[in-house]
N, C-alpha and C positions, 0 to 999 in steps of 0.2 A: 476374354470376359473378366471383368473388373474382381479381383476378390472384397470379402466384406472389411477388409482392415484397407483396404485401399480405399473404398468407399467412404468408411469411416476417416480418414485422411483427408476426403475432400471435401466430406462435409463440417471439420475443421477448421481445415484451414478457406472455406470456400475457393480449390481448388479448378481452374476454368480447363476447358478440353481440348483446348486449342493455345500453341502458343506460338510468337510471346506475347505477352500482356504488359498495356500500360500502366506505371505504377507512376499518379503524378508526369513528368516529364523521366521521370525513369524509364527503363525495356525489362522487363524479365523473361529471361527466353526458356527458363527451367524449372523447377524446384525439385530438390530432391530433401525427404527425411534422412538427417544423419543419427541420430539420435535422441530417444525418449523415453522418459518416465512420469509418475503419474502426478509431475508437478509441471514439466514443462516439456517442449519440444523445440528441435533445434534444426531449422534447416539452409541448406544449399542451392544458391541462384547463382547462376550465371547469367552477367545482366550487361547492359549499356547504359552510362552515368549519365545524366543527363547535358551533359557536354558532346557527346558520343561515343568517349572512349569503353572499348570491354575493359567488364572486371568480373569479379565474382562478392558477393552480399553472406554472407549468414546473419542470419535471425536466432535468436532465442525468444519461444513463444512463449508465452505463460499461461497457464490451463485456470488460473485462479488472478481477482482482483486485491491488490497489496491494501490493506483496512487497517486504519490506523483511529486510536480513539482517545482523547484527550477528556477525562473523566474531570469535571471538579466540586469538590461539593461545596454546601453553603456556606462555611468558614472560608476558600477561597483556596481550599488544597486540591494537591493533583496528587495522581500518581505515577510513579515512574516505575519500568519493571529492568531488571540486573541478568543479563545473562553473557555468555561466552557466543562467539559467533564465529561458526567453525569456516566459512570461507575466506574470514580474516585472520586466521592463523588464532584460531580461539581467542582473540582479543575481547575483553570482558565491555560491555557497553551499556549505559542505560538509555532507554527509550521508554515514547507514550505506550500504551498498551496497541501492540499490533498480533496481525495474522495476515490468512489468507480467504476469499473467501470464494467457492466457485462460479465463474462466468455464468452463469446459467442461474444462481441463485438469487435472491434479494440482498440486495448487499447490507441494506440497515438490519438483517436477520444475523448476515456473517458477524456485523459489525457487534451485536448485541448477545452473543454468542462469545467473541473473543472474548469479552469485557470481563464476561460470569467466565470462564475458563482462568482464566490468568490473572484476576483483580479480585476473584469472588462478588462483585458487583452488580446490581442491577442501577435502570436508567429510568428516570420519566420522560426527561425532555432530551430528545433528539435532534440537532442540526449540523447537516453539512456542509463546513465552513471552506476544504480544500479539496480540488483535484491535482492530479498530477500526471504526467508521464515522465517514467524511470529511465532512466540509460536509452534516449529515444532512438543513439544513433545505432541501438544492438540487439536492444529486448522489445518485446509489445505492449510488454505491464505499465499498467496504468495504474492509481492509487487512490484510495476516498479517504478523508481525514473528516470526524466528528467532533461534535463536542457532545459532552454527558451530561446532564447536570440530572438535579432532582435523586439522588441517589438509595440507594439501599445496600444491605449487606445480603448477600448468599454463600454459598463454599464453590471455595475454588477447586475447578477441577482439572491443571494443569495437563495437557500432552505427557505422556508416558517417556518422549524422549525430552522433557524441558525440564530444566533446572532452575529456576527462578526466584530471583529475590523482588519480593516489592516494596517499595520505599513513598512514604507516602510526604509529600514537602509542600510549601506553598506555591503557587502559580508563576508567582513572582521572582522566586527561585529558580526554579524550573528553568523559565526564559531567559534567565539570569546567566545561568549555567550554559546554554544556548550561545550567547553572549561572551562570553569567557572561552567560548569553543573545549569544554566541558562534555558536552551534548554533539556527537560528529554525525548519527544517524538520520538519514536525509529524510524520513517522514516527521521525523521529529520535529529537527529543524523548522522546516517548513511549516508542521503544523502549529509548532509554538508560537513561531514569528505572526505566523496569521493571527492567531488568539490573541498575540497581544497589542497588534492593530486594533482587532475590532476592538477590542475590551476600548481601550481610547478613545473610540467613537462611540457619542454620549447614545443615538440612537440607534447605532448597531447594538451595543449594551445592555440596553433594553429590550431591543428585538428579540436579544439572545435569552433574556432571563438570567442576565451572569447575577451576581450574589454582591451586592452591596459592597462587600469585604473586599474583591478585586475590581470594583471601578472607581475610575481617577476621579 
């Protein structure tokens, strides 16, 4: 008889009862959970490549979508947030304002949520300009990149373990700094580069409501 943390497992991962299972032109003939906390889950397959050779797969799952928010207000500034990031050996980094936000939730809620935590910020206009998938050949996370505009201020109410500096620059810098390889954080990246495509395109620009001050 199944217990309920196994059940919970499969309704997860929508684990099937019968194996193996095709994945693509993949085989997976197993999964096992090797390890979990209440951000991700890590598991174990023993599988056939799609060539037909066995191997074995691990996954790292992610319990949450990676939200990343690229805030600018009417002058044409952004903001950038400064902090240490412990799986790079504390290497100090600045990025757009991100978080996490959970699978199950509305992600323009997460997203709007980060912004007022870590920026102090509120938003009128909301559009999502990127998706993404992370480390696709290891993890599951996938990414949403915004953009902000229409702004306000409120207090920030930083995570209890974050330490953060925010830097407030112009847009153009920002991308700049991106450019310079300045900027190494891959939602950034990404999200910058995209912003400053559209901004270029006269009627994406527009579409966007960008702010006079950063269109070409």
């Amino acid at each position: 008889m199944e217990t309920e943390q196994e059940r919970d497992q499969k309704h997860f991962f929508n684990l099937p009862d019968n194996w193996p299972q095709a994945v693509g032109e993949w085989r997976e003939r197993d999964r096992e959970v090797v390890y979990e906390n209440a951000w991700i889950r890590v598991t174990h397959s023993p599988v056939h490549n799609p060539n037909g050779g066995e191997g074995i797969y691990g996954v790292v799952h992610f319990k949450n979508l990676a939200i990343g928010i690229i805030p600018v207000d009417s002058e044409g500034y952004t903001y950038l947030v400064g902090q240490e990031r412990f799986p790079l050996g504390g290497k100090y980094t600045w990025e757009i304002i991100e978080g996490g936000g959970p699978l199950d939730h509305d992600p323009l809620g997460s997203a709007q949520r980060e912004l007022q935590e870590e920026a102090g910020l509120a938003a009128q206009h909301w559009h999502l300009i990127q998706k993404m998938d992370l480390s696709n050949s290891a993890t599951t996370e996938q990414a949403l990149i915004y953009l902000a505009t229409g702004l306000s201020e409120l207090p920030a109410t930083p995570e209890a373990s974050e330490k953060l500096t925010i830097r407030k620059v112009p847009l153009t810098t920002a991308i700049q700094w991106v450019l310079e390889g300045s900027i190494e954080d891959s939602l950034s990246v990404a999200g910058l580069l995209r912003l400053e495509y559209l901004r270029r395109e006269k009627s994406q620009a527009e579409a966007l409501a960008l702010p006079p001050a950063i269109r070409p």
